[in-house]
N, C-alpha and C positions, 0 to 999 in steps of 0.2 A: 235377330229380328225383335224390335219392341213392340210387342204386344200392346200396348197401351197406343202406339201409334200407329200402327196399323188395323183397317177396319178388318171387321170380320165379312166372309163372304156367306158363309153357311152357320146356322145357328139351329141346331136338331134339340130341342125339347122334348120328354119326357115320351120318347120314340116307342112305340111298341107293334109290334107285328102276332097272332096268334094263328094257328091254325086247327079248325075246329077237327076233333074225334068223331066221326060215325061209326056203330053198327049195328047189324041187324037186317033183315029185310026194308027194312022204313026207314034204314039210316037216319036213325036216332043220336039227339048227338048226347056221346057221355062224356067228355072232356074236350080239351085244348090244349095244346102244343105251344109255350111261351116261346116262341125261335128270339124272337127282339122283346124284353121286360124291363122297360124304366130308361132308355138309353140318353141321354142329354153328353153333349160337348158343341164346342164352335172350329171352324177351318177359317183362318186369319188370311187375306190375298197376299196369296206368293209366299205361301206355308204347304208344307206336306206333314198330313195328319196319317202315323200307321197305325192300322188298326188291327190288331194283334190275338190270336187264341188258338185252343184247340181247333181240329175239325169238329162240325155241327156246333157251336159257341155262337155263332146269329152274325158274323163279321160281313159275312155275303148278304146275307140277308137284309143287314142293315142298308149294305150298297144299293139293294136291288130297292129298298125303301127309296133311299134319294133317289135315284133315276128314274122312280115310278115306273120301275117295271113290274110293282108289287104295289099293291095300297095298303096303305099301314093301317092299321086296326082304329090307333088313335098316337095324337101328340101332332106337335107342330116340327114345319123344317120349312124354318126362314133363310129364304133366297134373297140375295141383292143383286138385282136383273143390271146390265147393264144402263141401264136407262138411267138408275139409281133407284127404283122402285122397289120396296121391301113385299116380294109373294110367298103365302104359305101354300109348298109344292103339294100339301099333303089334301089341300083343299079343291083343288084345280080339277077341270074337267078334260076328257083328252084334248077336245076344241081348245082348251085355255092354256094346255101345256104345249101345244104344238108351234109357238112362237119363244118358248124359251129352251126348246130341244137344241138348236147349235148351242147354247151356250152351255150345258151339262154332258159332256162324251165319256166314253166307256174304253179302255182294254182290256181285252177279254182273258181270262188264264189260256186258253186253248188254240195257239197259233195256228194249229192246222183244220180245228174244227169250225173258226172264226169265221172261214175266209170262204164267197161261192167258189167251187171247185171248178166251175161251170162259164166263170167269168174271169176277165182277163185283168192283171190288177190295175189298169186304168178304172175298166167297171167300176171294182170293187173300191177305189177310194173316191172315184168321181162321184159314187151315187151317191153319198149324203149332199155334195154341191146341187146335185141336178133335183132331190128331193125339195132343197130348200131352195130351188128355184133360176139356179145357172143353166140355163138353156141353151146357151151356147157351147159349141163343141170345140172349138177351138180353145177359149175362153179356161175353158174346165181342163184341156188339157197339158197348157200351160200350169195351169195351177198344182195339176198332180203332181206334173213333170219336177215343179218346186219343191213340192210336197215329196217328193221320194230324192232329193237330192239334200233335204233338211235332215234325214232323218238315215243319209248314209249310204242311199241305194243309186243307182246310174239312170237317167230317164230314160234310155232306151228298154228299160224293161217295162217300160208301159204294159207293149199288147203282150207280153207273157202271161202265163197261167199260175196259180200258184205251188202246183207241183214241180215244176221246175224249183223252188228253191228252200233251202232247208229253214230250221224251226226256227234258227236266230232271224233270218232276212224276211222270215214273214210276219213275227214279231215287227218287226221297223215298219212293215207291209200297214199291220192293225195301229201301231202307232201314228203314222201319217193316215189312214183315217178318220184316228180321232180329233186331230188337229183340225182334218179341212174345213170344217164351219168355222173354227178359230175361237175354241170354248173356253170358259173362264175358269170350269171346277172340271177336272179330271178325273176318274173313278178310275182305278187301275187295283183288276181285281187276281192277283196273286201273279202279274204278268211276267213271271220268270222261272215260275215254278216248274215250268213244264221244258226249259230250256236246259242243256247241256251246263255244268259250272262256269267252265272258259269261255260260255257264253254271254251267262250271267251279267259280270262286273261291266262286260260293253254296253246293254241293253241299259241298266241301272246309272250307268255314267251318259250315255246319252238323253235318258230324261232329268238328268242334272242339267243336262249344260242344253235341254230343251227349256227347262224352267226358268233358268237365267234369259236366255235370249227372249223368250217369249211370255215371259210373269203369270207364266201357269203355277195354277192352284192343284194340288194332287191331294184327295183320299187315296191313302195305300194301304189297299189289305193284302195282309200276309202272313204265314204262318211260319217261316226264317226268319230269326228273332238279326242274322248277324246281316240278315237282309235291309232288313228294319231300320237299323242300326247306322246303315251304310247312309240311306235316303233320307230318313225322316228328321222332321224338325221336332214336332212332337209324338208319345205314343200311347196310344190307350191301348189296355189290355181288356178281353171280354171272356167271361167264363159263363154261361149257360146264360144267355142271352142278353149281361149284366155288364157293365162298363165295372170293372173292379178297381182300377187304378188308371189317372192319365195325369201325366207331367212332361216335361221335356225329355230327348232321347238320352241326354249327359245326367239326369237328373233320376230317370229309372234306372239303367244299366250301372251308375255307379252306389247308388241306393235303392235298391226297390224298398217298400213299403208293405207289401203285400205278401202274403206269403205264396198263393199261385205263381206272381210276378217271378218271385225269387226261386219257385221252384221248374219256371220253364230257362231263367237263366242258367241253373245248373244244369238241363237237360243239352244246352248246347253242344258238342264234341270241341274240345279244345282242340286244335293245326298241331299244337306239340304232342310226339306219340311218347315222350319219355313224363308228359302230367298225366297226372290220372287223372278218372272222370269222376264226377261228383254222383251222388247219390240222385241218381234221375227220376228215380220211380217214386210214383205218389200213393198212397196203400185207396184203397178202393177205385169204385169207378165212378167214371163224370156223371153229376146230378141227372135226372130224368127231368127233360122240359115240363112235361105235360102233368109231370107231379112232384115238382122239385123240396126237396127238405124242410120245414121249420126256417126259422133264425138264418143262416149267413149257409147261404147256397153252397158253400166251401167247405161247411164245417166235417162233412164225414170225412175228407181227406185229408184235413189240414193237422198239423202234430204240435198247432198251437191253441188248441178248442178248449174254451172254458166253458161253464155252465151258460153265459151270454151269449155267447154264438149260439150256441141250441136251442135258443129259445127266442130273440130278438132279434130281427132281421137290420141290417146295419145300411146305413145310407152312405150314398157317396158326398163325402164331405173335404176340405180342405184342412191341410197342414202343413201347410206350406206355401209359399207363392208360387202359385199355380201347379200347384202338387194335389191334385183329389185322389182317394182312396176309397174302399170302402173296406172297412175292418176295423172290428171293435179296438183292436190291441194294437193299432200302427203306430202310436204314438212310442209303446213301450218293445218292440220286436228290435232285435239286433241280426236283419237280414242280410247275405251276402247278394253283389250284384254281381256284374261281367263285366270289369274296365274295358 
């Protein structure tokens, strides 16, 4: 994909999300919680952007920023509505986001929590149609009918329930969901995590060849790097609410830059039982948001810490085309990736 010629859809500036510390009787407030601190990248149309880290790292959170299911404290996240009009989501009132809802959809990690138990998965994928205004029942049920034959499943499972069907088929269930407004940016937040393996590669292979036929845009968060790896076009990695490195997926996996990067690569399990494993473990534990280190967020773990990491906090900057990083020493690190 060129970058250069293709537009960007999403353009997240200087993102941040905090959440305030109370206590006391009077909940008083004594700190904040940085979950999102400085976050900026763009999602290019008919790009999947993964967004990569430990659990608690702000990667959800960041999601939940764009879909405004959260309001971000401060920073802008430039939309380009179909119309062609540039909106910053972050500024929108519910009234004013309520006409650009089809075009931003969500899957959820949780196939079986996602779904009304209560309702039949006609319901469950028709309501977003009839929210936004298909009143017709006929109409609506044609289109599921579509909508679950896009995505794998037989239309006669319409008036089914969704206990009748196991975690992979209601994955496809939440997936044709998210399609039926027919959205431009996809949010897909660890949607396979929670699926059997030999699940897995079908799920991840049908929002490939959902991508292609349909020139959806996908943020993918997740925390399986060989997940990542599998989908994404490009990948940014996030460590205590901080975009630490993003480049292309051939571009980190064959060099990372970073030393977190390089050290969740070695955490993978290699498929061969006769390799060994790399050195997985990192010596300390992950930064505290609410009171995170001096200088470079990293530095208590990392076994590459000079006196400038301890004391100057480091920016995400560029070394490369289209390679940003944030670390004093990436120019000079001789890190191993995961071909």
């Amino acid at each position: 994909m060129s970058e250069t010629a293709t537009p960007w859809l999403l353009e997240v500036r200087h993102l941040r999300k905090s959440f305030p510390i109370r206590r006391g009787f009077s909940r008083r407030l004594v700190g904040e919680v940085r979950a999102v601190d400085d976050v900026s990248f763009t999602i290019r149309e008919g790009e999947t952007l993964g967004l990569v880290g430990e659990s608690g790292c702000g990667k959800t959170t960041t999601a939940r920023c764009i879909l405004r299911a959260m309001t971000p404290t401060s920073g802008e996240m430039l939309f380009r509505a179909a119309d062609g009009r540039i909106v910053d989501l972050s500024l929108l009132s519910r009234a004013e986001l309520r006409p650009l809802r089809p075009q931003i959809q969500m899957i959820f990690q949780d196939p079986f929590g996602s779904l009304n138990p209560r309702m039949t998965i006609f319901d469950n994928v028709g309501e977003p149609l009839l929210v936004n205004g298909l009143r017709n029942r006929r109409a609506r049920l044609e289109r599921v009918a579509a909508l679950l034959e896009l995505t794998g499943l037989r239309a006669e499972y319409l008036h089914r329930f969704p206990h009748a069907f196991s975690g992979g088929q209601r994955q496809r269930i939440g997936i044709a969901r998210a399609l039926a407004t027919e959205p431009r940016l996809v949010v897909a937040d660890e949607p396979v995590s929670a699926l059997d393996v030999s699940v897995q590669a079908q799920v991840l292979n049908l929002l490939l060849e959902l991508q292609t036929r349909l020139s959806l845009t996908f943020l993918f968060v997740a925390h399986d790097l060989s997940v990542v790896k599998h989908i994404s076009d490009r990948v940014a990695v996030m460590y205590v609410g901080q975009i630490v490195e993003l480049a292309t997926t051939e571009a980190i996996f064959r060099h990372p830059r970073h030393p977190y990067t390089a050290a969740l690569m070695r955490a993978v399990p290699a498929p061969d039982p006769h390799t060994p494993s790399g050195d997985a473990a990192l010596a300390g534990e992950v930064a505290n948001p609410a009171n995170p280190p001096p200088g470079c967020y990293f530095h208590p773990r990392c076994p590459f810490t000079t006196e400038v990491c301890r004391t100057e906090r480091p920016f995400l900057r560029a070394i490369g085309a289209g390679h940003l990083v944030r670390c004093h020493r990436a120019e000079e690190l001789a890190l191993t990736g995961a071909c």
